[in-house]
Backbone as XML, in Angstrom:
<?xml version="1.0"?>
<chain id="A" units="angstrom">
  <residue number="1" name="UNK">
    <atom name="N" x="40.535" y="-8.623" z="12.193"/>
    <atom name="CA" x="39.242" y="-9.174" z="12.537"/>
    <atom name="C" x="38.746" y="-10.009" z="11.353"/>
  </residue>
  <residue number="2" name="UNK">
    <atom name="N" x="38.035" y="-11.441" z="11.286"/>
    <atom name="CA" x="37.107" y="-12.248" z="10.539"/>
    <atom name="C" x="36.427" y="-11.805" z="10.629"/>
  </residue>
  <residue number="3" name="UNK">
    <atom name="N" x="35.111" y="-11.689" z="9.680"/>
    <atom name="CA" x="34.049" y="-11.530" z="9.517"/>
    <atom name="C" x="33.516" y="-13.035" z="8.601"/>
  </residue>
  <residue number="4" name="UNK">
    <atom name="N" x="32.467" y="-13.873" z="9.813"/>
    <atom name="CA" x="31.990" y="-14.922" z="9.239"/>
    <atom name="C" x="30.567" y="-14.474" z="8.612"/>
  </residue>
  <residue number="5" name="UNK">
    <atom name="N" x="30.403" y="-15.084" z="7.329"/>
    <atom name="CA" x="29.164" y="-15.035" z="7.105"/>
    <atom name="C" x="28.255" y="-16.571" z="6.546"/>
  </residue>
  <residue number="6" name="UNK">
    <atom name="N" x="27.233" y="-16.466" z="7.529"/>
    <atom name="CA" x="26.372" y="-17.492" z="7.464"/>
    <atom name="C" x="26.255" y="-18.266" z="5.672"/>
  </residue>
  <residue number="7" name="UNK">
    <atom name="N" x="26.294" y="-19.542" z="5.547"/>
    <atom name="CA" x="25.875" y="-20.089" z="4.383"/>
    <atom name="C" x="24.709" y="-20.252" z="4.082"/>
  </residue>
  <residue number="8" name="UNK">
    <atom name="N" x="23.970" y="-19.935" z="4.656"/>
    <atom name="CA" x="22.325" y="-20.210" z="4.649"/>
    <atom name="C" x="21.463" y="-18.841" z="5.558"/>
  </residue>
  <residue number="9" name="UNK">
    <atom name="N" x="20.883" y="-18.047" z="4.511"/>
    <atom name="CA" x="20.019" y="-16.983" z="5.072"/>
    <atom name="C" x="18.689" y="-16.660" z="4.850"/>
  </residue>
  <residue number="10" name="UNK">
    <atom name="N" x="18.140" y="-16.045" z="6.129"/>
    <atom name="CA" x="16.584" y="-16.343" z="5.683"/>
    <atom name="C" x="15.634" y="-15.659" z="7.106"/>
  </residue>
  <residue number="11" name="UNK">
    <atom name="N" x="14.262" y="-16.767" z="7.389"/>
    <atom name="CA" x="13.511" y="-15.760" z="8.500"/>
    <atom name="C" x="14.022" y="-17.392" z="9.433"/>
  </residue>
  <residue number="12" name="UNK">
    <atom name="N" x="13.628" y="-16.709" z="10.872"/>
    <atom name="CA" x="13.609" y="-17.937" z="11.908"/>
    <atom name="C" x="12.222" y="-18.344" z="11.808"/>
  </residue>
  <residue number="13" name="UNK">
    <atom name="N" x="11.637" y="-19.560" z="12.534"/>
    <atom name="CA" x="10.453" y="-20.261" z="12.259"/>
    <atom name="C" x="9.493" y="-19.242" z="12.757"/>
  </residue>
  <residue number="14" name="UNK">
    <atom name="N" x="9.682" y="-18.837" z="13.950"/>
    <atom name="CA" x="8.733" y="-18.031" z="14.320"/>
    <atom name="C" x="8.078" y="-16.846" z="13.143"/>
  </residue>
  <residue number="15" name="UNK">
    <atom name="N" x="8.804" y="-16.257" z="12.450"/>
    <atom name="CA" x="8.410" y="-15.452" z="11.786"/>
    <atom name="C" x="7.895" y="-15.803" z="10.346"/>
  </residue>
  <residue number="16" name="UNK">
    <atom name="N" x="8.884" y="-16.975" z="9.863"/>
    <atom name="CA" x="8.075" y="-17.370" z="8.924"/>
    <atom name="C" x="6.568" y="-18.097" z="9.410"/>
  </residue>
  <residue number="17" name="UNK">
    <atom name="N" x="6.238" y="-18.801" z="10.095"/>
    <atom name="CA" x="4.891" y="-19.341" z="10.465"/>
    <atom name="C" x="4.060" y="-18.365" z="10.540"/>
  </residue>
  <residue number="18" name="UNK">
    <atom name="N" x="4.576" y="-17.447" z="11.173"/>
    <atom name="CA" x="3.219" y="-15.671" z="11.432"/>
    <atom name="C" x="3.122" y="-15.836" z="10.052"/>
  </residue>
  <residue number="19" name="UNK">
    <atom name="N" x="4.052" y="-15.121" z="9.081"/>
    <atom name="CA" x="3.488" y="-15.145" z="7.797"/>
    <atom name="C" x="2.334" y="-15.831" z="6.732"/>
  </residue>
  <residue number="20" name="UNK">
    <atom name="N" x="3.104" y="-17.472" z="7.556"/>
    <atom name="CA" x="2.047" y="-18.446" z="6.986"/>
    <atom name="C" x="1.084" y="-18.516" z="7.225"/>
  </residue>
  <residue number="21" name="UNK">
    <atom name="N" x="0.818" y="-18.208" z="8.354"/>
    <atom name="CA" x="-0.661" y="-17.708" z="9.244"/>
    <atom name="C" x="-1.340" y="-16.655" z="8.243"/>
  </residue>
  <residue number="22" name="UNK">
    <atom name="N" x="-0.648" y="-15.287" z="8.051"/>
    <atom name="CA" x="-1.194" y="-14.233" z="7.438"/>
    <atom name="C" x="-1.996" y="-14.458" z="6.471"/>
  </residue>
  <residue number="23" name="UNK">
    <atom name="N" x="-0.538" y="-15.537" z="5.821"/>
    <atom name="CA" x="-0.897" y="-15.669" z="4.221"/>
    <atom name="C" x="-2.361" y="-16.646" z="4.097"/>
  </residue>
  <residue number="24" name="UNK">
    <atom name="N" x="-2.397" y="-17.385" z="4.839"/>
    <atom name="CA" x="-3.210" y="-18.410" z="4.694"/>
    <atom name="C" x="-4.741" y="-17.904" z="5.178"/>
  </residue>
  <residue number="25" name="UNK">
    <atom name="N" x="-4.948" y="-16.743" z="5.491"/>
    <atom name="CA" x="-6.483" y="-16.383" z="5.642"/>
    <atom name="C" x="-7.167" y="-16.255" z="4.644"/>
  </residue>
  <residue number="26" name="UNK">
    <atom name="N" x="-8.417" y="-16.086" z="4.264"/>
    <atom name="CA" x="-9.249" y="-16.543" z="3.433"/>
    <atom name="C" x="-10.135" y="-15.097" z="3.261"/>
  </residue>
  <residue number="27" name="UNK">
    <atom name="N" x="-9.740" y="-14.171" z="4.148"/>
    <atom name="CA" x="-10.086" y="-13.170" z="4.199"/>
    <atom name="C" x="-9.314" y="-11.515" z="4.902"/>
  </residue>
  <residue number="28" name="UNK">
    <atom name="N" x="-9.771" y="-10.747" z="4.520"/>
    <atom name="CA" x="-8.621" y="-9.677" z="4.626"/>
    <atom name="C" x="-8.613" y="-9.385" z="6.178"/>
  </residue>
  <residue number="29" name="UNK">
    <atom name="N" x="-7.425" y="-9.338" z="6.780"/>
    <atom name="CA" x="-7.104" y="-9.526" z="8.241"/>
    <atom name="C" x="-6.347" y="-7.987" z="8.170"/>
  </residue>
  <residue number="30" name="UNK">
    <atom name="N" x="-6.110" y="-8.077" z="9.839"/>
    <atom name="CA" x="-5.532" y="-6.711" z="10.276"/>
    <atom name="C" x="-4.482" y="-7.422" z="11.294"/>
  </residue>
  <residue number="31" name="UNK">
    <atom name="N" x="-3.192" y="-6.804" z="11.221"/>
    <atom name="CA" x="-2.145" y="-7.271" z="12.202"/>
    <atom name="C" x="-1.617" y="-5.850" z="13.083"/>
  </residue>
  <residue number="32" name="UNK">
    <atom name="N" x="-1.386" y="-6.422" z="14.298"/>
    <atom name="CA" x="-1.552" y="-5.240" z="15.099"/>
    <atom name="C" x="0.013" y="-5.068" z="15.202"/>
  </residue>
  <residue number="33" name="UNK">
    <atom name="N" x="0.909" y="-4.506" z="14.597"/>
    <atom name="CA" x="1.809" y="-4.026" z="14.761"/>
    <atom name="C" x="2.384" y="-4.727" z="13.103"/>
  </residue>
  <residue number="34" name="UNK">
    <atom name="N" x="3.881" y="-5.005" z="13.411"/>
    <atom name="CA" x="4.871" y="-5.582" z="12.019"/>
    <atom name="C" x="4.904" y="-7.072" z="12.232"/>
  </residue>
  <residue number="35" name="UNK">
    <atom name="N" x="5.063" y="-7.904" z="11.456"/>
    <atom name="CA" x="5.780" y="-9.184" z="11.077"/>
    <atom name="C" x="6.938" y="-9.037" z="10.745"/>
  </residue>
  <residue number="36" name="UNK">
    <atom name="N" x="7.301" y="-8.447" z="10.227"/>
    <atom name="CA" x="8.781" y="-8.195" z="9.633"/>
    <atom name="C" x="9.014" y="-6.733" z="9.508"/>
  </residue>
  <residue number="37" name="UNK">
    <atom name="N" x="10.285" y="-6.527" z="9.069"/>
    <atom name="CA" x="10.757" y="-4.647" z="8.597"/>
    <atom name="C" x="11.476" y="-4.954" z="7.432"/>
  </residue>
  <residue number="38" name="UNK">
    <atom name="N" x="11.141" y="-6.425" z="7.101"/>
    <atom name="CA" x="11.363" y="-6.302" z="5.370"/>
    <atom name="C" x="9.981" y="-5.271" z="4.128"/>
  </residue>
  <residue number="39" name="UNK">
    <atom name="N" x="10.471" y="-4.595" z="3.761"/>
    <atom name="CA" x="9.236" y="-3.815" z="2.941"/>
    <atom name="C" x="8.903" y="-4.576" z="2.099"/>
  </residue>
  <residue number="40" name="UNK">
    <atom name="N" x="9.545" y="-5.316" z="1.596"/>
    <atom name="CA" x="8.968" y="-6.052" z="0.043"/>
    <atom name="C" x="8.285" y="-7.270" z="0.369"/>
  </residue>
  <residue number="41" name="UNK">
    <atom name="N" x="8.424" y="-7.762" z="1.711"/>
    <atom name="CA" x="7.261" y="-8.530" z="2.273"/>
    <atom name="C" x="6.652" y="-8.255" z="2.799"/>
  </residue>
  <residue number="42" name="UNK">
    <atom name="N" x="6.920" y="-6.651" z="3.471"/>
    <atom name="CA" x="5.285" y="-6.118" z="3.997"/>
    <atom name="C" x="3.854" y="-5.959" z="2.511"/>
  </residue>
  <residue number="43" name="UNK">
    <atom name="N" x="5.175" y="-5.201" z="1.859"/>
    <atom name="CA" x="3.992" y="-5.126" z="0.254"/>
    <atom name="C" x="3.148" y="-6.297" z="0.320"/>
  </residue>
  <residue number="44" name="UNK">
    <atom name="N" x="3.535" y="-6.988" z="-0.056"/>
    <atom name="CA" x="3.809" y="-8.418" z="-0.364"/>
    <atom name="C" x="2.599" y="-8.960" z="0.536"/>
  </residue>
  <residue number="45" name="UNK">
    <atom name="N" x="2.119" y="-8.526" z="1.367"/>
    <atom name="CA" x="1.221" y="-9.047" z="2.711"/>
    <atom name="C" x="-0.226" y="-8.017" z="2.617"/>
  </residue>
  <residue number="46" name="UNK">
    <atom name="N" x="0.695" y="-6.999" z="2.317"/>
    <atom name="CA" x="-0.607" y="-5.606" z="2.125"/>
    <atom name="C" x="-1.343" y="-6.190" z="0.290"/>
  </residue>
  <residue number="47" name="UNK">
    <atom name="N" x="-0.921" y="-6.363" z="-0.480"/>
    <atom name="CA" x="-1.223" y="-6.584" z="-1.343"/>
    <atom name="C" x="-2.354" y="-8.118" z="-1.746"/>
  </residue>
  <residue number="48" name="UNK">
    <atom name="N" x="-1.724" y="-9.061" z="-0.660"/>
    <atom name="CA" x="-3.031" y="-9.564" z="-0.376"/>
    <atom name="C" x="-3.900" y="-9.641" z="0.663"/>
  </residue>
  <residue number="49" name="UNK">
    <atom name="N" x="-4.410" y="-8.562" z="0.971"/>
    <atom name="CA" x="-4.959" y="-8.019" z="1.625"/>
    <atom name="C" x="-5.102" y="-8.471" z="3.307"/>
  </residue>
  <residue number="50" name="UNK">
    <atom name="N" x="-3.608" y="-8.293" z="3.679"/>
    <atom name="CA" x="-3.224" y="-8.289" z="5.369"/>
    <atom name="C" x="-2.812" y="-6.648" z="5.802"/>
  </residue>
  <residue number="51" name="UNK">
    <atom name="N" x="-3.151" y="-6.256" z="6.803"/>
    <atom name="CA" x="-3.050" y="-4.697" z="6.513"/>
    <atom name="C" x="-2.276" y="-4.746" z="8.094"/>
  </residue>
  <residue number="52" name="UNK">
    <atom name="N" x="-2.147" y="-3.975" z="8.589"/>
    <atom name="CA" x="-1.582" y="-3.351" z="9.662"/>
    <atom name="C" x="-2.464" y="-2.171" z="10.350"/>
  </residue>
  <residue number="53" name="UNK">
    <atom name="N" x="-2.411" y="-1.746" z="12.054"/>
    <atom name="CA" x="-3.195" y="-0.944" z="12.457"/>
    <atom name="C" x="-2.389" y="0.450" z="12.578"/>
  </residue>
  <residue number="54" name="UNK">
    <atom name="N" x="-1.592" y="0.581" z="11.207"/>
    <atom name="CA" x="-0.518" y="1.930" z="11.314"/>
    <atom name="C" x="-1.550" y="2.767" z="10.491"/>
  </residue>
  <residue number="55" name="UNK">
    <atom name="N" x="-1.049" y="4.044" z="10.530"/>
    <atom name="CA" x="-1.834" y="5.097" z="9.790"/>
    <atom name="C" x="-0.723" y="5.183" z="8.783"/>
  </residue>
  <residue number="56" name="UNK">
    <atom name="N" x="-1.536" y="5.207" z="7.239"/>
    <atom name="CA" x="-0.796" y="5.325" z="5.731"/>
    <atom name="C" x="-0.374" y="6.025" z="6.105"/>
  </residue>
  <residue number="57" name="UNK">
    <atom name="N" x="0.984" y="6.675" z="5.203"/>
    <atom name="CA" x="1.546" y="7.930" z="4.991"/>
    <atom name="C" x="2.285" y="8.852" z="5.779"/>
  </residue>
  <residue number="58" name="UNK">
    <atom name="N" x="1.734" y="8.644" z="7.022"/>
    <atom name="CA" x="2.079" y="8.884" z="8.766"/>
    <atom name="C" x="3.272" y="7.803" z="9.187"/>
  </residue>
  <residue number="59" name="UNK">
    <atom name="N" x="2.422" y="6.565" z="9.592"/>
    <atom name="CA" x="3.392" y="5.750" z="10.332"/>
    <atom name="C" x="4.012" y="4.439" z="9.310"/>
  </residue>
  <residue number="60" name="UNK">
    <atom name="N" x="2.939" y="4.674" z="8.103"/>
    <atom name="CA" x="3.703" y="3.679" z="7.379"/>
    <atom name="C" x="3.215" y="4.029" z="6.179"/>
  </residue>
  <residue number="61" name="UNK">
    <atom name="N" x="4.369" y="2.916" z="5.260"/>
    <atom name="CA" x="5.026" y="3.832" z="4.011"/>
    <atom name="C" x="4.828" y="2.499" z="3.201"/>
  </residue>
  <residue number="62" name="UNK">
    <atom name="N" x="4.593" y="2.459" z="1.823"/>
    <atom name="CA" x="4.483" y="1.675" z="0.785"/>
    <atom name="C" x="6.125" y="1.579" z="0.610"/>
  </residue>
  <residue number="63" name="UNK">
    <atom name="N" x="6.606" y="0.489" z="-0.283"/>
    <atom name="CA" x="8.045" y="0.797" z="-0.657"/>
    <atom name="C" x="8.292" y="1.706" z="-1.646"/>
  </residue>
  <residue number="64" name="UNK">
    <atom name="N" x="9.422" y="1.918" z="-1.897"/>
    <atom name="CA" x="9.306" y="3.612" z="-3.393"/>
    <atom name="C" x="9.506" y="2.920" z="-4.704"/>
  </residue>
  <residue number="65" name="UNK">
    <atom name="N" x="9.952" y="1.625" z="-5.170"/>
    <atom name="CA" x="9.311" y="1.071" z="-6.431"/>
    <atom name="C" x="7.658" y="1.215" z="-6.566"/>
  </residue>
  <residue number="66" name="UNK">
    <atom name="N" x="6.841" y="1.004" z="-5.501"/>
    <atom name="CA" x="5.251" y="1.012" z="-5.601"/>
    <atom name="C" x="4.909" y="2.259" z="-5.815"/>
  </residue>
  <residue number="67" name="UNK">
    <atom name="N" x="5.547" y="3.214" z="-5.144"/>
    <atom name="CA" x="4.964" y="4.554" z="-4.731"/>
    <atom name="C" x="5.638" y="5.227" z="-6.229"/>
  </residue>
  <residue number="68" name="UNK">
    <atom name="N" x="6.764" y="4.797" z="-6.757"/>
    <atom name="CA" x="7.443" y="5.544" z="-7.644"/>
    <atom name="C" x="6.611" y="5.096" z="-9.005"/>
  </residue>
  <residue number="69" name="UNK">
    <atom name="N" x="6.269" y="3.347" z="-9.234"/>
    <atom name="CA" x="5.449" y="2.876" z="-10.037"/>
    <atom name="C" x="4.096" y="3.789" z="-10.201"/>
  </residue>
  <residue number="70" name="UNK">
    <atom name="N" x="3.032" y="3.826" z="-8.856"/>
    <atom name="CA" x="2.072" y="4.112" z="-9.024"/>
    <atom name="C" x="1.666" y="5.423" z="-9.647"/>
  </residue>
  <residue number="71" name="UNK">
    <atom name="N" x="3.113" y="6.342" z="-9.361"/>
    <atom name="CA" x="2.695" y="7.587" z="-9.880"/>
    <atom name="C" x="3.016" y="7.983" z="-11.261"/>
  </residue>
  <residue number="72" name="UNK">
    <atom name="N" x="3.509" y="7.154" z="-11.324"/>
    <atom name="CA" x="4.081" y="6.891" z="-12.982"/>
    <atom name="C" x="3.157" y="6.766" z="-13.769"/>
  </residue>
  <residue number="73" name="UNK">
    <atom name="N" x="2.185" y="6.039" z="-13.356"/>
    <atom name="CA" x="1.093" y="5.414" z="-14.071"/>
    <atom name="C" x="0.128" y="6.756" z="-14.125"/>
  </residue>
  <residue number="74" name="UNK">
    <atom name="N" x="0.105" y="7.269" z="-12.676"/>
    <atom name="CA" x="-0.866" y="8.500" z="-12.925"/>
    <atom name="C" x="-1.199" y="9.549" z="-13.945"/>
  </residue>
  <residue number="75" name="UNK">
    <atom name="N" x="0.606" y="9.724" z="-13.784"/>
    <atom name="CA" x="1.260" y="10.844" z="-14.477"/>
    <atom name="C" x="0.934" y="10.937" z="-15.948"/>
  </residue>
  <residue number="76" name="UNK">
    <atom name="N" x="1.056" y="9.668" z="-16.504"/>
    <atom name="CA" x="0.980" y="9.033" z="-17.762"/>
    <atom name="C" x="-0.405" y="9.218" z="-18.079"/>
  </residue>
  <residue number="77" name="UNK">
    <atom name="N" x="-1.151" y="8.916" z="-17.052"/>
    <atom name="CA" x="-2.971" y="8.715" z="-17.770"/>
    <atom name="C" x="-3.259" y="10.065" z="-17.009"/>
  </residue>
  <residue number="78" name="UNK">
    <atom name="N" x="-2.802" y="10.814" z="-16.719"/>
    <atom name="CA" x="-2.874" y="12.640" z="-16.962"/>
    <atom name="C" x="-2.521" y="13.217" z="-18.253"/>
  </residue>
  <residue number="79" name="UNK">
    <atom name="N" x="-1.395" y="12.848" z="-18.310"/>
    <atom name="CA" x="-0.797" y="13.386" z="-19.537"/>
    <atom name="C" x="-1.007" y="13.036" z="-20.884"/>
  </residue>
  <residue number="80" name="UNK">
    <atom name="N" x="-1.868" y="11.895" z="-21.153"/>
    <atom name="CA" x="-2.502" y="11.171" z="-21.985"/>
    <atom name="C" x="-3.481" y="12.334" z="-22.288"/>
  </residue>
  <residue number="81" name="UNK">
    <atom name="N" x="-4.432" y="13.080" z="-21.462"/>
    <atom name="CA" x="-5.650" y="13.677" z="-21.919"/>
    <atom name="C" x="-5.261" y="15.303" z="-22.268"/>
  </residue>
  <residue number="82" name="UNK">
    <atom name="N" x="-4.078" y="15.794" z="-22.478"/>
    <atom name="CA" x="-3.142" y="16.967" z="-23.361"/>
    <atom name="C" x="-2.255" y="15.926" z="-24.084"/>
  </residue>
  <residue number="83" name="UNK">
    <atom name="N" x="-2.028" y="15.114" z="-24.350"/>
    <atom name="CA" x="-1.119" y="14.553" z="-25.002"/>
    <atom name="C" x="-1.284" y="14.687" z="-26.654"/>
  </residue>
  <residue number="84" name="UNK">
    <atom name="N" x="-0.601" y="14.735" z="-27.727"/>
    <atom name="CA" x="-1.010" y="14.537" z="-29.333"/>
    <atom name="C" x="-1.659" y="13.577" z="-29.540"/>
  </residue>
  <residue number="85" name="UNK">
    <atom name="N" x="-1.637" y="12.078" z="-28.664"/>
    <atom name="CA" x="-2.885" y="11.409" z="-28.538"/>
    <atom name="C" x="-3.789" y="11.632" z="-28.124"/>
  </residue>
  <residue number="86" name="UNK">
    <atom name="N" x="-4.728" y="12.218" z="-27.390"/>
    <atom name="CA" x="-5.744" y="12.767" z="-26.979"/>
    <atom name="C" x="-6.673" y="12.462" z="-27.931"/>
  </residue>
  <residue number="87" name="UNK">
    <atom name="N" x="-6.497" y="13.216" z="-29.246"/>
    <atom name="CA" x="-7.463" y="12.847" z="-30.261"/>
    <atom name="C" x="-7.647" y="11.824" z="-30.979"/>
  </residue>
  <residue number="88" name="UNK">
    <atom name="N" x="-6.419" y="11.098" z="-31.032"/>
    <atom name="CA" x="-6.589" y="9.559" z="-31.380"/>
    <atom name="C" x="-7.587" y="8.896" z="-30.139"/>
  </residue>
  <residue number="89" name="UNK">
    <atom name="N" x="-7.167" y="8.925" z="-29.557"/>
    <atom name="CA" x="-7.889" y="8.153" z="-28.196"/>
    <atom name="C" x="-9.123" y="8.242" z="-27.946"/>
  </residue>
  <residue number="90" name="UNK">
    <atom name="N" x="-9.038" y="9.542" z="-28.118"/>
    <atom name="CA" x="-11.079" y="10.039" z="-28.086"/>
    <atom name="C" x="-10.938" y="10.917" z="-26.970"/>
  </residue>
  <residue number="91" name="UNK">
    <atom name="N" x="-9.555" y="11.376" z="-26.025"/>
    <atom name="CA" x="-9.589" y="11.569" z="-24.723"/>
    <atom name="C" x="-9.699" y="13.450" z="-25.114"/>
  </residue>
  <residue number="92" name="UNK">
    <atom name="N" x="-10.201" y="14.099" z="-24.086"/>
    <atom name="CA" x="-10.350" y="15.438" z="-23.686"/>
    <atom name="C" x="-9.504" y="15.859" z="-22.588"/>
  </residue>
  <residue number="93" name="UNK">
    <atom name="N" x="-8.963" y="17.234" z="-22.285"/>
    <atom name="CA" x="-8.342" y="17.529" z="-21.529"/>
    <atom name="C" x="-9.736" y="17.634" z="-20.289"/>
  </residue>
  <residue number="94" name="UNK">
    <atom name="N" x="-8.949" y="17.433" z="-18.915"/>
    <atom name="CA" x="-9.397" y="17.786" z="-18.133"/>
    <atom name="C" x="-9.974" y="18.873" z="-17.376"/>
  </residue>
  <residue number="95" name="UNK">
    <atom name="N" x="-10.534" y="19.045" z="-17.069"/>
    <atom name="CA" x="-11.111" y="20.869" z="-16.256"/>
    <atom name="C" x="-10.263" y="20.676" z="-14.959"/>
  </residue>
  <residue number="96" name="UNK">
    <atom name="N" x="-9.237" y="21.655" z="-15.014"/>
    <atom name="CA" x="-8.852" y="21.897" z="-13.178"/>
    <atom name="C" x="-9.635" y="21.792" z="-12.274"/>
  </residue>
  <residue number="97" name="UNK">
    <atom name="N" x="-10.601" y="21.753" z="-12.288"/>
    <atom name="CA" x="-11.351" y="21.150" z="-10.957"/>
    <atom name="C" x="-11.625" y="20.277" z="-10.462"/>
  </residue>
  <residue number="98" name="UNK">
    <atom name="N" x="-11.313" y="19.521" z="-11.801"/>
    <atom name="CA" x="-11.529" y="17.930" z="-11.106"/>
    <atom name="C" x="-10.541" y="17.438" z="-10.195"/>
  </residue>
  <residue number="99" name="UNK">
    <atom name="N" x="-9.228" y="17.977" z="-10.949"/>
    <atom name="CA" x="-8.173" y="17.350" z="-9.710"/>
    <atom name="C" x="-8.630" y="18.296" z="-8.636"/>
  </residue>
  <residue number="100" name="UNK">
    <atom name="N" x="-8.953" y="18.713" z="-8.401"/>
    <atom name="CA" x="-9.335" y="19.815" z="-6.827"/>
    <atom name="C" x="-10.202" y="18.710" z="-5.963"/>
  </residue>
  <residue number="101" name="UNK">
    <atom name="N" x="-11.597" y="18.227" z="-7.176"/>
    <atom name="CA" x="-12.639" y="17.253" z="-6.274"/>
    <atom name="C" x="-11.872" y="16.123" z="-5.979"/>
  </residue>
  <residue number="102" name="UNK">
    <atom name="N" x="-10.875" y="15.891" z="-7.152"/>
    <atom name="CA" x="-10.673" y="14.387" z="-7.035"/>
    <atom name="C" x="-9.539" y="14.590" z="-5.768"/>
  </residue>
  <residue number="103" name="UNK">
    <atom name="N" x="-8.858" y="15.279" z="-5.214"/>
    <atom name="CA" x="-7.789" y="15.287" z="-4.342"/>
    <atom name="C" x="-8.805" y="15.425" z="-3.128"/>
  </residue>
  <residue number="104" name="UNK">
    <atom name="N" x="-9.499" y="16.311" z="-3.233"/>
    <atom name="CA" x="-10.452" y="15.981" z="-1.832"/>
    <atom name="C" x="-10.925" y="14.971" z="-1.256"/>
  </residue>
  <residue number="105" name="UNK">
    <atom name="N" x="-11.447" y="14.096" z="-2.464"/>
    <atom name="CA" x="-12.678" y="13.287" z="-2.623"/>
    <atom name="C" x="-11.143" y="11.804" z="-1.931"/>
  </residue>
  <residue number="106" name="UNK">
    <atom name="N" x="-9.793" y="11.567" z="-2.600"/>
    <atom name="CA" x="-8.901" y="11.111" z="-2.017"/>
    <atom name="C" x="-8.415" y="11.256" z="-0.648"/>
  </residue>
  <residue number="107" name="UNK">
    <atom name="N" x="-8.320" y="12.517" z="-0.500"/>
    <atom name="CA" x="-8.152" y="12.874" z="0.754"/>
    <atom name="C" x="-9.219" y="12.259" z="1.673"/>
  </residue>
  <residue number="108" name="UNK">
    <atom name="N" x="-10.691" y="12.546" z="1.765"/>
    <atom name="CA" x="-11.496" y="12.251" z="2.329"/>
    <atom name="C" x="-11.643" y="10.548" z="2.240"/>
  </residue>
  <residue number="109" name="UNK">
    <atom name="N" x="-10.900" y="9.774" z="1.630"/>
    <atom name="CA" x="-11.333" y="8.747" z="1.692"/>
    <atom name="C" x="-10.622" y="7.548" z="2.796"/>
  </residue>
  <residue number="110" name="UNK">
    <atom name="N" x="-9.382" y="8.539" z="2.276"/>
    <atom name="CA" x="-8.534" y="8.034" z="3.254"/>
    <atom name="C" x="-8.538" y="8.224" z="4.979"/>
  </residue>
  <residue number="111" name="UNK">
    <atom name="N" x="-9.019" y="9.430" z="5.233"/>
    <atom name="CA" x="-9.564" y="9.667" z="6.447"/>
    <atom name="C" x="-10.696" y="8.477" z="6.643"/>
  </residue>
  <residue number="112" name="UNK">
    <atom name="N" x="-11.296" y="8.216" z="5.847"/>
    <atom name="CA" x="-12.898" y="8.057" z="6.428"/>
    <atom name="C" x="-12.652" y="6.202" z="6.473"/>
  </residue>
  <residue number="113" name="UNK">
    <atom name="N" x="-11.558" y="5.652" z="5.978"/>
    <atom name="CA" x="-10.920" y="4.362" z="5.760"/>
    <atom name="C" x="-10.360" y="4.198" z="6.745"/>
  </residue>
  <residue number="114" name="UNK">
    <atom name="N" x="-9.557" y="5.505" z="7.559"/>
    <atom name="CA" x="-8.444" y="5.225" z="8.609"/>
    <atom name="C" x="-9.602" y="5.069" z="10.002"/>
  </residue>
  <residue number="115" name="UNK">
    <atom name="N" x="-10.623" y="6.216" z="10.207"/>
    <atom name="CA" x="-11.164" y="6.353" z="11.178"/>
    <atom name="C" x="-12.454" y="4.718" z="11.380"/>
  </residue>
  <residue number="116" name="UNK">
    <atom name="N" x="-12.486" y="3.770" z="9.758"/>
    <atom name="CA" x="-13.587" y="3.070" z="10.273"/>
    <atom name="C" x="-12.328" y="1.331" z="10.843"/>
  </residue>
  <residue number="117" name="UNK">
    <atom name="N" x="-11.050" y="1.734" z="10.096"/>
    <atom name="CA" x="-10.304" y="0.674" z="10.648"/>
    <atom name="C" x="-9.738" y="0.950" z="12.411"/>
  </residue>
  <residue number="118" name="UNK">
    <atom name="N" x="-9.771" y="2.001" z="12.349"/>
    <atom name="CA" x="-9.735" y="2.024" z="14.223"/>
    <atom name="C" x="-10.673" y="2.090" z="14.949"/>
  </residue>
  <residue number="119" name="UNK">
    <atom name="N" x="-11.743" y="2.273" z="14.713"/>
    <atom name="CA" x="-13.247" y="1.850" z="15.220"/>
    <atom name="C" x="-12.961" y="0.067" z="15.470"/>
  </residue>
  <residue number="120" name="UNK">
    <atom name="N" x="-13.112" y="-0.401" z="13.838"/>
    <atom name="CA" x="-13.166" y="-1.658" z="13.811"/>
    <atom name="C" x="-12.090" y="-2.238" z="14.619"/>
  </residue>
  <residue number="121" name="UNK">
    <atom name="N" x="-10.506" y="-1.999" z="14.764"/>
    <atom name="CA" x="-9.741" y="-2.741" z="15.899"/>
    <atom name="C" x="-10.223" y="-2.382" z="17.511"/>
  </residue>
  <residue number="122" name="UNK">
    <atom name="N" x="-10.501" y="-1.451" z="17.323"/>
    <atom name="CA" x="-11.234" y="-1.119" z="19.223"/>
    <atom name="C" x="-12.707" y="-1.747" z="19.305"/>
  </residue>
  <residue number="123" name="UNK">
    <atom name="N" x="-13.340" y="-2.045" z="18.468"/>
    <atom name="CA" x="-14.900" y="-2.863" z="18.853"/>
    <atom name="C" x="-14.521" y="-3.862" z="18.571"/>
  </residue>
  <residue number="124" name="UNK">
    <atom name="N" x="-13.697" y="-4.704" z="18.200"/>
    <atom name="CA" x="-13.405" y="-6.294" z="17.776"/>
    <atom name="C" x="-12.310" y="-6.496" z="18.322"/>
  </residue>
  <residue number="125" name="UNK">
    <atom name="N" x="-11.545" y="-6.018" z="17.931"/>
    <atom name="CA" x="-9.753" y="-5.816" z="18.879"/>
    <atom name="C" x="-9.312" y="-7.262" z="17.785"/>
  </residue>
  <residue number="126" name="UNK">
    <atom name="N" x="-9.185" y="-6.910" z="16.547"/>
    <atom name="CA" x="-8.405" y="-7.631" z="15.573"/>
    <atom name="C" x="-8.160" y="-6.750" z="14.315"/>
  </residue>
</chain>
């Protein structure tokens, strides 16, 4: 068996134009399903602020450089406030409770983000 492979690869017009569409709003839009099932151009779309009517975490997923990045960063400016820098910095350890409020206070935000973007696609239907 041959196996040909194309000299030239890429999106068909249709899909690149949606994009161009996306990209070209002036303000943060909502797309009712995918443009693509490339992740690094969904990022890429979410990041300037084109979103999708999926539920985070549930039906859709950041890519794992972002997700692996972001927590990196967390981890780091946690560990910064027990760290031997701490006192250089000026920083104090934290009280366990805060991550308790602050995971709630996350938790709750994200609910209260998901429930006003499906309001907003069912009273506008965009």
């Amino acid at each position: 068996m041959k196996i040909l492979r194309a000299s030239h690869l890429g999106m068909c017009f249709g899909v690149r134009d949606a994009i161009g569409l996306a990209l070209a709003q002036t303000e943060p839009s909502t797309i009712l399903g995918e443009l693509v099932h490339n992740e690094s151009i969904l990022d890429d779309l979410r990041s300037r602020g084109v979103r999708t009517n999926k539920i985070p975490f549930i039906q859709s997923w950041a890519s794992w450089p972002l997700i692996l990045t972001s927590l990196i960063i967390v981890a780091v400016g946690a560990w910064l406030t027990v760290s031997p820098l701490a006192d250089t910095l000026g920083f104090v350890p934290l009280p366990p409770l805060f991550w308790l409020y602050l995971a709630i206070m996350l938790l709750g935000y994200a609910i209260l983000t998901q429930l006003v973007k499906t309001w907003f696609i069912r009273r506008f239907g965009e």
